[in-house]
PyMOL Python script that loads the backbone (N, CA, C, O; Angstrom):
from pymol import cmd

cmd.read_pdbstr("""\
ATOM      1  N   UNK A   1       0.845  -1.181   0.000  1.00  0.00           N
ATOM      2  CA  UNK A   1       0.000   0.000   0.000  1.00  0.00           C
ATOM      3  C   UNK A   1       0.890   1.243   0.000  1.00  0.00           C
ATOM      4  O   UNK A   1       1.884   1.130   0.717  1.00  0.00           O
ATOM      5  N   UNK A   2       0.780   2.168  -0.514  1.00  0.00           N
ATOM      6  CA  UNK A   2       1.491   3.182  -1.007  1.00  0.00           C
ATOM      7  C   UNK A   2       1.313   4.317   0.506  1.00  0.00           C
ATOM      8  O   UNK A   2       0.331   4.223   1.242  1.00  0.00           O
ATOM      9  N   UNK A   3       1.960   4.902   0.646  1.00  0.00           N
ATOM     10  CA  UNK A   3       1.855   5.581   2.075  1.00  0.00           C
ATOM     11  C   UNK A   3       1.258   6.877   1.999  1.00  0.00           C
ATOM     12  O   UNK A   3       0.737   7.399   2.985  1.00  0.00           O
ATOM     13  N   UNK A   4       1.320   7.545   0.621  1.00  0.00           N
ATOM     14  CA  UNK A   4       0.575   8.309   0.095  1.00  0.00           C
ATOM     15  C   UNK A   4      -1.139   8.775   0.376  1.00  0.00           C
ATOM     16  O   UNK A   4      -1.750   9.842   0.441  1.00  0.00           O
ATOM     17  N   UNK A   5      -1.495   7.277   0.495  1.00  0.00           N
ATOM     18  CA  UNK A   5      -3.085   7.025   1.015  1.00  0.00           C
ATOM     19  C   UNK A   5      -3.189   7.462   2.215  1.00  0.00           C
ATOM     20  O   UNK A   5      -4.132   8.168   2.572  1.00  0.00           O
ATOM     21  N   UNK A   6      -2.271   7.110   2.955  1.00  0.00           N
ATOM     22  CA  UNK A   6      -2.790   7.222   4.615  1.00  0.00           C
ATOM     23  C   UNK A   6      -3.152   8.730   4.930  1.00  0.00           C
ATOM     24  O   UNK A   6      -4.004   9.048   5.759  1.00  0.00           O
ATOM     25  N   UNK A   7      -2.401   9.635   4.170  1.00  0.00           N
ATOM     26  CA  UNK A   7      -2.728  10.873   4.368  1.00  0.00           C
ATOM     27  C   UNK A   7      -4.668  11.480   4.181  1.00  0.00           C
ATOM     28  O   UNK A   7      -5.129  12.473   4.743  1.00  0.00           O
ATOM     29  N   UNK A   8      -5.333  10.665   3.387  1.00  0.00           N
ATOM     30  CA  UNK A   8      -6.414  11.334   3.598  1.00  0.00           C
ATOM     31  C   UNK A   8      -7.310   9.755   3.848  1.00  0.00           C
ATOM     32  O   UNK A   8      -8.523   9.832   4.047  1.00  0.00           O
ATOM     33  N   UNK A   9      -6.919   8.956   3.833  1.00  0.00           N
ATOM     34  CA  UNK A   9      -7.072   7.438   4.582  1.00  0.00           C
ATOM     35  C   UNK A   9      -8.017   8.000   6.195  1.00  0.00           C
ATOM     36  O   UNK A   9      -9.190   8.159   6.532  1.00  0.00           O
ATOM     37  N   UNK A  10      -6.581   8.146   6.842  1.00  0.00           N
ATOM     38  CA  UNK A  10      -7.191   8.461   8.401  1.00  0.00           C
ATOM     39  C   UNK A  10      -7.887   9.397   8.545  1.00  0.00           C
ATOM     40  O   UNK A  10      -9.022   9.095   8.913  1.00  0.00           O
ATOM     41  N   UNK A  11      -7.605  10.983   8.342  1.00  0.00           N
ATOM     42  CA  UNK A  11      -8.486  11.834   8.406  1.00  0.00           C
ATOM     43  C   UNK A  11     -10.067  11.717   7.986  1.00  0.00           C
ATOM     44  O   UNK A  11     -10.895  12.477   8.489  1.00  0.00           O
ATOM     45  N   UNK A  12     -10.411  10.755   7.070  1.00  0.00           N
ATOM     46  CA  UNK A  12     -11.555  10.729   6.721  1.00  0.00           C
ATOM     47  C   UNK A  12     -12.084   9.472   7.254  1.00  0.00           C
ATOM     48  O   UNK A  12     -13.304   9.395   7.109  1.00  0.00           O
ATOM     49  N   UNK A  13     -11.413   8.227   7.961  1.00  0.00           N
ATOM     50  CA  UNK A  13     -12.146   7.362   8.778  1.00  0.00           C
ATOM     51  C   UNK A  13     -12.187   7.756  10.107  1.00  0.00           C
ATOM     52  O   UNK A  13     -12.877   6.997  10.788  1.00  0.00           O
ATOM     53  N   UNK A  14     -11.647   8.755  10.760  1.00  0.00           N
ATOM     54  CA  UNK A  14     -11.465   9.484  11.832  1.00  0.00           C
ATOM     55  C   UNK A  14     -13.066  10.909  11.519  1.00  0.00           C
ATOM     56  O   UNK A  14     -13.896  10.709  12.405  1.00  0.00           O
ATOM     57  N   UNK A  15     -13.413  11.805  10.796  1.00  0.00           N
ATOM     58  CA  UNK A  15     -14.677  12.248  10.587  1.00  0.00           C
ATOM     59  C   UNK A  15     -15.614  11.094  10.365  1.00  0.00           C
ATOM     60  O   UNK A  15     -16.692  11.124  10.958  1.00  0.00           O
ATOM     61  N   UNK A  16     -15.326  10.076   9.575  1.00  0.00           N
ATOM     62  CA  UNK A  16     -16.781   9.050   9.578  1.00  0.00           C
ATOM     63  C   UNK A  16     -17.239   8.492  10.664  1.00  0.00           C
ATOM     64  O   UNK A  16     -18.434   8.240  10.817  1.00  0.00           O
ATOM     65  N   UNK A  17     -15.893   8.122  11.953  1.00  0.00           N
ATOM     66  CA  UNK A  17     -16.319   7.667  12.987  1.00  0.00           C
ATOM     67  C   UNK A  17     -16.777   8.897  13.692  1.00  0.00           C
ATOM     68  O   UNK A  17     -17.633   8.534  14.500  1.00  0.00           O
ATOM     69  N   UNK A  18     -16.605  10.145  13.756  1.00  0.00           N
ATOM     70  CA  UNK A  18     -17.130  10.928  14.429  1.00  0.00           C
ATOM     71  C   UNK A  18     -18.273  11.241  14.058  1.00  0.00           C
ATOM     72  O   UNK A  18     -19.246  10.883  14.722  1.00  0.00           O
ATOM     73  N   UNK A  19     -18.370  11.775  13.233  1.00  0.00           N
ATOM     74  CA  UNK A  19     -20.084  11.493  12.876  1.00  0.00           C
ATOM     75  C   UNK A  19     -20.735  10.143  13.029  1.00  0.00           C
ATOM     76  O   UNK A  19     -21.886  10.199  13.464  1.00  0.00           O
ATOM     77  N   UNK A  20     -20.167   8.709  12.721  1.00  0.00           N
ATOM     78  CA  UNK A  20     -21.157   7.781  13.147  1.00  0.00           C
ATOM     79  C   UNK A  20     -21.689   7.995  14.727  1.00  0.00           C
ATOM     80  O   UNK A  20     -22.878   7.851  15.015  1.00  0.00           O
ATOM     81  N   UNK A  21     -20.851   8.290  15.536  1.00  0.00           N
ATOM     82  CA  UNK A  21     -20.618   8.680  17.058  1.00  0.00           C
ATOM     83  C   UNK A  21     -21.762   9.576  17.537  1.00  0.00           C
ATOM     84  O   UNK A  21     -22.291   9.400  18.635  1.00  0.00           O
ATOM     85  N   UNK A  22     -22.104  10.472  16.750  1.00  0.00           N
ATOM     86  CA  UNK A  22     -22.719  11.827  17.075  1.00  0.00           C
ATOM     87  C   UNK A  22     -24.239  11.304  17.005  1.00  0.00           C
ATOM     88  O   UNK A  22     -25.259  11.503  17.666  1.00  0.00           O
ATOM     89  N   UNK A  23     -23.915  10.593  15.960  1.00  0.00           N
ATOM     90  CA  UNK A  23     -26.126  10.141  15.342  1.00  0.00           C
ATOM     91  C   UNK A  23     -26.200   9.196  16.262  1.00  0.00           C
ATOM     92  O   UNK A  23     -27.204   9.323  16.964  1.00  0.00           O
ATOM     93  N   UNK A  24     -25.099   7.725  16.702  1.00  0.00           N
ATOM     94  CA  UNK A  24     -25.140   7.163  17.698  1.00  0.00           C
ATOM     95  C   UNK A  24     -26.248   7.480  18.879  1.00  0.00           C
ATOM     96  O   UNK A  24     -27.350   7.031  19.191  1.00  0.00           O
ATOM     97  N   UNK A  25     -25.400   8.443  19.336  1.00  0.00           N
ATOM     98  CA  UNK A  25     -25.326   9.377  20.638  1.00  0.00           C
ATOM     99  C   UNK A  25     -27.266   9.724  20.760  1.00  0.00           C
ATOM    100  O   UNK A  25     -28.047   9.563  21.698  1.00  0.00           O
ATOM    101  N   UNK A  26     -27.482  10.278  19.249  1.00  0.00           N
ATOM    102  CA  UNK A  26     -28.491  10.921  19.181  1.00  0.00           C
ATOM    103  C   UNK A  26     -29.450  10.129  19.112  1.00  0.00           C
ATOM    104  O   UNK A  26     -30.229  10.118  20.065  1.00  0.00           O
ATOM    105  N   UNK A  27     -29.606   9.537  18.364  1.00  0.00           N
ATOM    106  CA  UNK A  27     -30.026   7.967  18.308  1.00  0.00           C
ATOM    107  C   UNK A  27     -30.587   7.629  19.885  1.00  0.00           C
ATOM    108  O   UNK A  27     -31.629   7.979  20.438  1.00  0.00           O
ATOM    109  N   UNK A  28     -29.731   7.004  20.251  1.00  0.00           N
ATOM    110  CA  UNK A  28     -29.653   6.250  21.710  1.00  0.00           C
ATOM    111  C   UNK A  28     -30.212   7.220  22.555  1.00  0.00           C
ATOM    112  O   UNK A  28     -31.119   6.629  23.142  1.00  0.00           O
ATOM    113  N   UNK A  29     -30.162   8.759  23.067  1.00  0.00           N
ATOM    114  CA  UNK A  29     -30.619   9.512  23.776  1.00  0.00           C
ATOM    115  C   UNK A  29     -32.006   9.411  23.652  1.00  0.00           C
ATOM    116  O   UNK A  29     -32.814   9.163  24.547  1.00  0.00           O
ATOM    117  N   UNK A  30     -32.331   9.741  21.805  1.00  0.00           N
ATOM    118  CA  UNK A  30     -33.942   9.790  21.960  1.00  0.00           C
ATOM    119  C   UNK A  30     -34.727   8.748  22.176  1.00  0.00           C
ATOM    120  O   UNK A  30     -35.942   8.790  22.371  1.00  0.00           O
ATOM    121  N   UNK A  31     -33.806   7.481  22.131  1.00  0.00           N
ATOM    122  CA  UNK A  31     -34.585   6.012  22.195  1.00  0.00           C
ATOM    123  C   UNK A  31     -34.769   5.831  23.802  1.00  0.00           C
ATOM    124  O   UNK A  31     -35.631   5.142  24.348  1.00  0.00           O
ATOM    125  N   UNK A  32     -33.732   6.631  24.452  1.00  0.00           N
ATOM    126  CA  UNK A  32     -34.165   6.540  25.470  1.00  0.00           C
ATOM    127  C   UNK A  32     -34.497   6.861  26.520  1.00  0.00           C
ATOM    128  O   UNK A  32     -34.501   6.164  27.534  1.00  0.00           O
ATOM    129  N   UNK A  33     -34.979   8.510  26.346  1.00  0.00           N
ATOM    130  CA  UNK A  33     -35.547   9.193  26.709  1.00  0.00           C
ATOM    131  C   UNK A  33     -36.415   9.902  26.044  1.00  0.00           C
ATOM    132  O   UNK A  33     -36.280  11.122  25.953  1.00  0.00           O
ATOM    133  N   UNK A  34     -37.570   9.156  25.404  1.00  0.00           N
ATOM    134  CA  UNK A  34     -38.016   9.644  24.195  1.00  0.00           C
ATOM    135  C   UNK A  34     -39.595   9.762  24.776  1.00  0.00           C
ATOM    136  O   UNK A  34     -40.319  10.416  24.025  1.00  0.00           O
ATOM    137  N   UNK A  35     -40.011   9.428  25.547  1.00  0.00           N
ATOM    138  CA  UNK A  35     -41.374   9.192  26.387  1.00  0.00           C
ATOM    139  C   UNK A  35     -41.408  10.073  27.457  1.00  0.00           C
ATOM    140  O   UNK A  35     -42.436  10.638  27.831  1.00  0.00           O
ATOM    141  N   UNK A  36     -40.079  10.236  28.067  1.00  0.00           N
ATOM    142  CA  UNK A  36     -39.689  11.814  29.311  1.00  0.00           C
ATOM    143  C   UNK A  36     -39.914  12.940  28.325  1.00  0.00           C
ATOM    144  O   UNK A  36     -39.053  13.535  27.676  1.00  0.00           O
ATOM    145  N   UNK A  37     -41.403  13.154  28.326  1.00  0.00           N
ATOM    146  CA  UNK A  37     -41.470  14.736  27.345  1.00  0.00           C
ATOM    147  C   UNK A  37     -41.076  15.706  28.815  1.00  0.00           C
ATOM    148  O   UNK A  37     -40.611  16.823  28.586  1.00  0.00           O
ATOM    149  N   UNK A  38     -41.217  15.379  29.985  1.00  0.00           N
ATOM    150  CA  UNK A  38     -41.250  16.916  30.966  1.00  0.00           C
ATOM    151  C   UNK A  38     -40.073  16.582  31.259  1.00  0.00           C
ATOM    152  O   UNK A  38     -39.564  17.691  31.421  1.00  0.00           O
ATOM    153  N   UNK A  39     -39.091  15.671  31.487  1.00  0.00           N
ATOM    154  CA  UNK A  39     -37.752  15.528  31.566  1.00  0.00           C
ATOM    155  C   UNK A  39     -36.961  16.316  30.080  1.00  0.00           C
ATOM    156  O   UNK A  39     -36.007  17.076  30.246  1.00  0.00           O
ATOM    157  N   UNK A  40     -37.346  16.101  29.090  1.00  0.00           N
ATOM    158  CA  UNK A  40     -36.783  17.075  28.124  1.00  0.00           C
ATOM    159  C   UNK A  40     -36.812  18.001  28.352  1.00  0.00           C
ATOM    160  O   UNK A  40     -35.777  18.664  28.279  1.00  0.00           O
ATOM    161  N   UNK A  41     -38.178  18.653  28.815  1.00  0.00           N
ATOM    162  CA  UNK A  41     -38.438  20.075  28.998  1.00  0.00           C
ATOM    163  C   UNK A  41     -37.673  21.155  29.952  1.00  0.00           C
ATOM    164  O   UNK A  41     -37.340  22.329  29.791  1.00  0.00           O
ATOM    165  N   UNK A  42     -37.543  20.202  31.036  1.00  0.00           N
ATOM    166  CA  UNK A  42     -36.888  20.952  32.079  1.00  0.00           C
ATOM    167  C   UNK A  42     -35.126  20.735  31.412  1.00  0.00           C
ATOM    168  O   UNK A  42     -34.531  21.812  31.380  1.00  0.00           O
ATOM    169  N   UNK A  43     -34.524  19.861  31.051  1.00  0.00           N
ATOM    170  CA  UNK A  43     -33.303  19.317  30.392  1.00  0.00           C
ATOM    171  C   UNK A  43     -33.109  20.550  29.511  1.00  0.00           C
ATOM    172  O   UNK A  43     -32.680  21.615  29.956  1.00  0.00           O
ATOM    173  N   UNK A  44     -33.385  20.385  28.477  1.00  0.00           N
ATOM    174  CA  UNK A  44     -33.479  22.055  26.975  1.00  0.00           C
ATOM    175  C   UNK A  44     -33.559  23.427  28.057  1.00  0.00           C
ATOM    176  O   UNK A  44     -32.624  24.194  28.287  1.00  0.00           O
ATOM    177  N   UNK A  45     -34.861  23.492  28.606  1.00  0.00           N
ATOM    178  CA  UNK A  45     -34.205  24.897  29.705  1.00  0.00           C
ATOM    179  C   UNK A  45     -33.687  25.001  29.966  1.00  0.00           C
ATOM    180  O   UNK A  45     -33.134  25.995  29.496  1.00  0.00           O
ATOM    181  N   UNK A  46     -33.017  24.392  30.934  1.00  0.00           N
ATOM    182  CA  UNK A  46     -31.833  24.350  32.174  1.00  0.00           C
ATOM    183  C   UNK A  46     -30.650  24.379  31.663  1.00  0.00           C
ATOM    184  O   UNK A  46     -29.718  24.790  32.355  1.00  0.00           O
ATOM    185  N   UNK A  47     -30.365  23.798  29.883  1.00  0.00           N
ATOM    186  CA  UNK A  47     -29.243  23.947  28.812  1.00  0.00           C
ATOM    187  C   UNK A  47     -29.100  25.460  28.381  1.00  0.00           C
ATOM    188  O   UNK A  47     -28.079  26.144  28.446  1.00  0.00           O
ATOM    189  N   UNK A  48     -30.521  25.883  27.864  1.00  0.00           N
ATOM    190  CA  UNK A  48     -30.274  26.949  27.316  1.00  0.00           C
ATOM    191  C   UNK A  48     -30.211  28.110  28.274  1.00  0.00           C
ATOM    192  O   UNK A  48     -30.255  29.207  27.716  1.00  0.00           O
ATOM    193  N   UNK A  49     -30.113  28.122  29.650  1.00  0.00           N
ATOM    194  CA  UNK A  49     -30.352  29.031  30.372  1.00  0.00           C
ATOM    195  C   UNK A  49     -28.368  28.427  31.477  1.00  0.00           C
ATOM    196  O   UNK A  49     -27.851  28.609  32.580  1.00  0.00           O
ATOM    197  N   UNK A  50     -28.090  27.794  30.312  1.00  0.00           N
ATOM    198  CA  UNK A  50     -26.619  27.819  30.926  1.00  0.00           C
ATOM    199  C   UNK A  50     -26.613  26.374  32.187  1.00  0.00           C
ATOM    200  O   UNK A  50     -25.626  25.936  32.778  1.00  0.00           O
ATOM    201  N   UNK A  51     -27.338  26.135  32.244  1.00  0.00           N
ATOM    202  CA  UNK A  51     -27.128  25.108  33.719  1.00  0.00           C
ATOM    203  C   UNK A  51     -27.418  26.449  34.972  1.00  0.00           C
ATOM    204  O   UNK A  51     -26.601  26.298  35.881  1.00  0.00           O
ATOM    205  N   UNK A  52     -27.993  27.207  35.130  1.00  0.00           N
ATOM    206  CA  UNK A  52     -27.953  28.281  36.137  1.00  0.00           C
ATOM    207  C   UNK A  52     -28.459  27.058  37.776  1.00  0.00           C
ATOM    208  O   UNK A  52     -29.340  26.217  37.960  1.00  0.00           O
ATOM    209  N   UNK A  53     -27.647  27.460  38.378  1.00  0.00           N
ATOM    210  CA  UNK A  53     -28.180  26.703  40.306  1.00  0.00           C
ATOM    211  C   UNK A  53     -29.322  27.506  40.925  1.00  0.00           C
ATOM    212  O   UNK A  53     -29.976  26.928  41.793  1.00  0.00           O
ATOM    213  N   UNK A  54     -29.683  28.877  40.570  1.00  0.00           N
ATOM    214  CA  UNK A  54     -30.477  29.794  41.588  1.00  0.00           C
ATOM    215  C   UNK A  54     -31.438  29.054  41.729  1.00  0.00           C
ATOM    216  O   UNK A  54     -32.166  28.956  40.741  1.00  0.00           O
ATOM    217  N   UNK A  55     -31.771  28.357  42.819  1.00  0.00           N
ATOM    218  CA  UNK A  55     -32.907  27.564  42.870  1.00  0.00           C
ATOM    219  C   UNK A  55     -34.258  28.560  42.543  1.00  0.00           C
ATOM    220  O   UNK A  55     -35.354  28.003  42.482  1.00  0.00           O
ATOM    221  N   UNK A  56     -34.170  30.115  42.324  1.00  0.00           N
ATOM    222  CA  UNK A  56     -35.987  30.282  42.093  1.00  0.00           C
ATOM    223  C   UNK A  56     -35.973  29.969  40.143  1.00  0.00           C
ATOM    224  O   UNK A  56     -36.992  29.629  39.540  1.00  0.00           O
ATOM    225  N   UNK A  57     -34.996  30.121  39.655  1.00  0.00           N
ATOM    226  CA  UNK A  57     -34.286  29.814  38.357  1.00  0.00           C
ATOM    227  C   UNK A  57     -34.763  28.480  38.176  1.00  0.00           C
ATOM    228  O   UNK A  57     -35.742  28.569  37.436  1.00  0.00           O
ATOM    229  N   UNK A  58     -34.589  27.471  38.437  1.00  0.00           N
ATOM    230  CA  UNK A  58     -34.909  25.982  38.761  1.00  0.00           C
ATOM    231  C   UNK A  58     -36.343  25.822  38.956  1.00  0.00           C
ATOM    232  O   UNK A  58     -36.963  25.120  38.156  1.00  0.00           O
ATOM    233  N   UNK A  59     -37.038  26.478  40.074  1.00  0.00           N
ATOM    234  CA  UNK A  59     -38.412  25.727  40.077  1.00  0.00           C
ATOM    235  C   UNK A  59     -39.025  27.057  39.184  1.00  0.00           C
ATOM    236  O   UNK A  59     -40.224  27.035  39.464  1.00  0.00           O
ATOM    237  N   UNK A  60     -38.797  28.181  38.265  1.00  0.00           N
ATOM    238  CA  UNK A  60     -39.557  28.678  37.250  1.00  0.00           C
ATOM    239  C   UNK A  60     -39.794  27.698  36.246  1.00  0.00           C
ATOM    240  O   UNK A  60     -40.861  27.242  35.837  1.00  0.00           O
ATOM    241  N   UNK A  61     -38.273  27.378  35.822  1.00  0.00           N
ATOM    242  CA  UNK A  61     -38.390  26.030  34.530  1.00  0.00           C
ATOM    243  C   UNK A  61     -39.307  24.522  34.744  1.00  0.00           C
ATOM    244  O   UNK A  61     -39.956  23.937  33.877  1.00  0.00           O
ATOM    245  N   UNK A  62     -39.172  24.244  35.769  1.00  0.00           N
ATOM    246  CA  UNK A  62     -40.053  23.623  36.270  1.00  0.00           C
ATOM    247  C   UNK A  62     -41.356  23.252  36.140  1.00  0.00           C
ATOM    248  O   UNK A  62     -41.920  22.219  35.780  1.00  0.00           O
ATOM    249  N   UNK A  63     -41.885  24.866  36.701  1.00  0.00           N
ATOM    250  CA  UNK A  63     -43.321  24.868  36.785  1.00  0.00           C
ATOM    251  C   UNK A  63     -44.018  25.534  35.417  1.00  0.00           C
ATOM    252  O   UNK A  63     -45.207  25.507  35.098  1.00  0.00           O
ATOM    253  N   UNK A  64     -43.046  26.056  34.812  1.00  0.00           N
ATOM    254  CA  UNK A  64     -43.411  25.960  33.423  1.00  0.00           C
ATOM    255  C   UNK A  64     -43.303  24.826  32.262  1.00  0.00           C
ATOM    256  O   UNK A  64     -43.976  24.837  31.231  1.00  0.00           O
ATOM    257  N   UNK A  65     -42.617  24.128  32.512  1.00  0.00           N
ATOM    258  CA  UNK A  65     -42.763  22.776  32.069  1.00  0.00           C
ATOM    259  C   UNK A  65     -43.778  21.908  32.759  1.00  0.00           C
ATOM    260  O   UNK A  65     -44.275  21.096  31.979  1.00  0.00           O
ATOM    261  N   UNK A  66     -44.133  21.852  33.723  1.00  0.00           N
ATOM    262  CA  UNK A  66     -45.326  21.224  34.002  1.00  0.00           C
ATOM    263  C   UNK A  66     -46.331  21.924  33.455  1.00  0.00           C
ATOM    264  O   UNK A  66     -47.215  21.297  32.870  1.00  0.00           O
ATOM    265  N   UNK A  67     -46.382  23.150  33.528  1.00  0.00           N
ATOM    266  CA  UNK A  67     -47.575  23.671  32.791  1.00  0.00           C
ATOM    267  C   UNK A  67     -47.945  23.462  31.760  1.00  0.00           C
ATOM    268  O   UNK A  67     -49.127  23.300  31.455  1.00  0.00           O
ATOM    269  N   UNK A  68     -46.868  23.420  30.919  1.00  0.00           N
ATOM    270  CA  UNK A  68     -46.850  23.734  29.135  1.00  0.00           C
ATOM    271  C   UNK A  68     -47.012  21.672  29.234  1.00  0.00           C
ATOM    272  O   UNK A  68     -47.766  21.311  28.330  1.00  0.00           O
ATOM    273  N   UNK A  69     -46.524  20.533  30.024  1.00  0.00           N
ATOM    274  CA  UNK A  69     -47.187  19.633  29.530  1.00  0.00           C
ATOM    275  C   UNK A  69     -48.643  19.105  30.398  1.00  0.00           C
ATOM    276  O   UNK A  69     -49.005  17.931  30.468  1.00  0.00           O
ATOM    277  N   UNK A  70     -49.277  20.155  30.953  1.00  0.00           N
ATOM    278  CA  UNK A  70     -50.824  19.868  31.697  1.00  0.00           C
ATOM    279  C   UNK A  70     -51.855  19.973  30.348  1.00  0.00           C
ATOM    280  O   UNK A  70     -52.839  19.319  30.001  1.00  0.00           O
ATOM    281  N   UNK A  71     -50.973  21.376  29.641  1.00  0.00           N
ATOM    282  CA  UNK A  71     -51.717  21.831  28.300  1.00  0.00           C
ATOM    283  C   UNK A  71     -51.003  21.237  27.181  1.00  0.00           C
ATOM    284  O   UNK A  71     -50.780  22.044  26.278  1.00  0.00           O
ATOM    285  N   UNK A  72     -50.634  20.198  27.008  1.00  0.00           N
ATOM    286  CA  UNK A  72     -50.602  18.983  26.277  1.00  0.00           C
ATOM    287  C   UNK A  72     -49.476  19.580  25.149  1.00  0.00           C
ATOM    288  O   UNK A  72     -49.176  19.006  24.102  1.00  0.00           O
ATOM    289  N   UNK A  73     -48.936  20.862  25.620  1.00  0.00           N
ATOM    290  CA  UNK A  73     -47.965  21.782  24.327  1.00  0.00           C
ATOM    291  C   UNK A  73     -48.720  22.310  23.442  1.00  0.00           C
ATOM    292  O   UNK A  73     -48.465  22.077  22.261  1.00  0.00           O
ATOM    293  N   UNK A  74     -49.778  23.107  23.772  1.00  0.00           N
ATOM    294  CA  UNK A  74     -50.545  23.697  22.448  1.00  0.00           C
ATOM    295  C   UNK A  74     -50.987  24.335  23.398  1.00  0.00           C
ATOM    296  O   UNK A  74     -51.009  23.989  24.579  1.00  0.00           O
ATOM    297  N   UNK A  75     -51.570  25.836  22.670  1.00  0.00           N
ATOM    298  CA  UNK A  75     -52.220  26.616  23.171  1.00  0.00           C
ATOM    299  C   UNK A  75     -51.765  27.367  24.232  1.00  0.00           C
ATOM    300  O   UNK A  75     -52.582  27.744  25.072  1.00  0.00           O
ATOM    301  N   UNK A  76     -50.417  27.690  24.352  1.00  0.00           N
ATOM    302  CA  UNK A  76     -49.560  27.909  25.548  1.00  0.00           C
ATOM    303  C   UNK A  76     -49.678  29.541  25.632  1.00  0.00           C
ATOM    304  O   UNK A  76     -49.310  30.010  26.709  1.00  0.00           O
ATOM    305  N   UNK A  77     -50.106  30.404  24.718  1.00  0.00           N
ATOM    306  CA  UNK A  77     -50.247  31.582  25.062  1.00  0.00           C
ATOM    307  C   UNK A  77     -51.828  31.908  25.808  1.00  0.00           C
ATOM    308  O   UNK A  77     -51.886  33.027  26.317  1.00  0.00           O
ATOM    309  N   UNK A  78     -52.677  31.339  25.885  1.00  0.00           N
ATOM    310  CA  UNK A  78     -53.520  31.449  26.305  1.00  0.00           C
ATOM    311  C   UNK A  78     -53.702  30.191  27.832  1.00  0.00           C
ATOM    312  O   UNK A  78     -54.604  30.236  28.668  1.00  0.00           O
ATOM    313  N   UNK A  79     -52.761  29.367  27.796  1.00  0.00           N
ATOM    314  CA  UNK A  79     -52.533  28.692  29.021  1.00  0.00           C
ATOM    315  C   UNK A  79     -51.537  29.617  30.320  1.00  0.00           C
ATOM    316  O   UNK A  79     -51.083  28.977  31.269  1.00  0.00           O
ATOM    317  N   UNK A  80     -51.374  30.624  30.244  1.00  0.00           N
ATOM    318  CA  UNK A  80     -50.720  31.484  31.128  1.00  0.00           C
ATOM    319  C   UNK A  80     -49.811  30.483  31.583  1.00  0.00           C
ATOM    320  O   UNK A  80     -50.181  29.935  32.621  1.00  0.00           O
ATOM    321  N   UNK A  81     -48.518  30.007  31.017  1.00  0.00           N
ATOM    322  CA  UNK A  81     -47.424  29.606  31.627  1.00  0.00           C
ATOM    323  C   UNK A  81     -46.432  30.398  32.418  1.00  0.00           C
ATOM    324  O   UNK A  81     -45.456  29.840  32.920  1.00  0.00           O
TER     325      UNK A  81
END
""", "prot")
cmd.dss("prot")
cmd.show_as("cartoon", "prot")
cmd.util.cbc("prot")
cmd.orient("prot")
């Protein structure tokens, strides 16, 4: 084998495994946590709001995620979350 290859050889089985890795990942998360809709909910907040500790920070996301799934995710402007 010519040594020539290895140069774009590895680099590109090294991105294929990383991307197989990533859908993996994604894959497997939603398979298995795919039925926790209020565990997502509070999870995606608590991400996009940085991981914040202030516990009144914590039970807002919370109780708005319980809210928004009492009202089944629809109609949330008129469900006063």
């Amino acid at each position: 084998m010519n040594k020539k290859h290895l140069f774009w050889i590895i680099p590109l089985s090294l991105i294929i495994g990383i991307g197989l890795g990533i859908i993996t990942f994604n894959f497997g998360d939603n398979l298995l946590m795919g039925k926790y809709d209020l565990y997502q909910c509070i999870y995606n907040n608590a991400e996009s709001n940085g991981f914040n500790q202030n516990p009144i920070m914590i039970k807002t996301i919370t109780d708005e995620c319980i809210c928004f799934r009492e009202h089944n995710y629809t109609n949330l402007l008129e469900a006063n979350c």
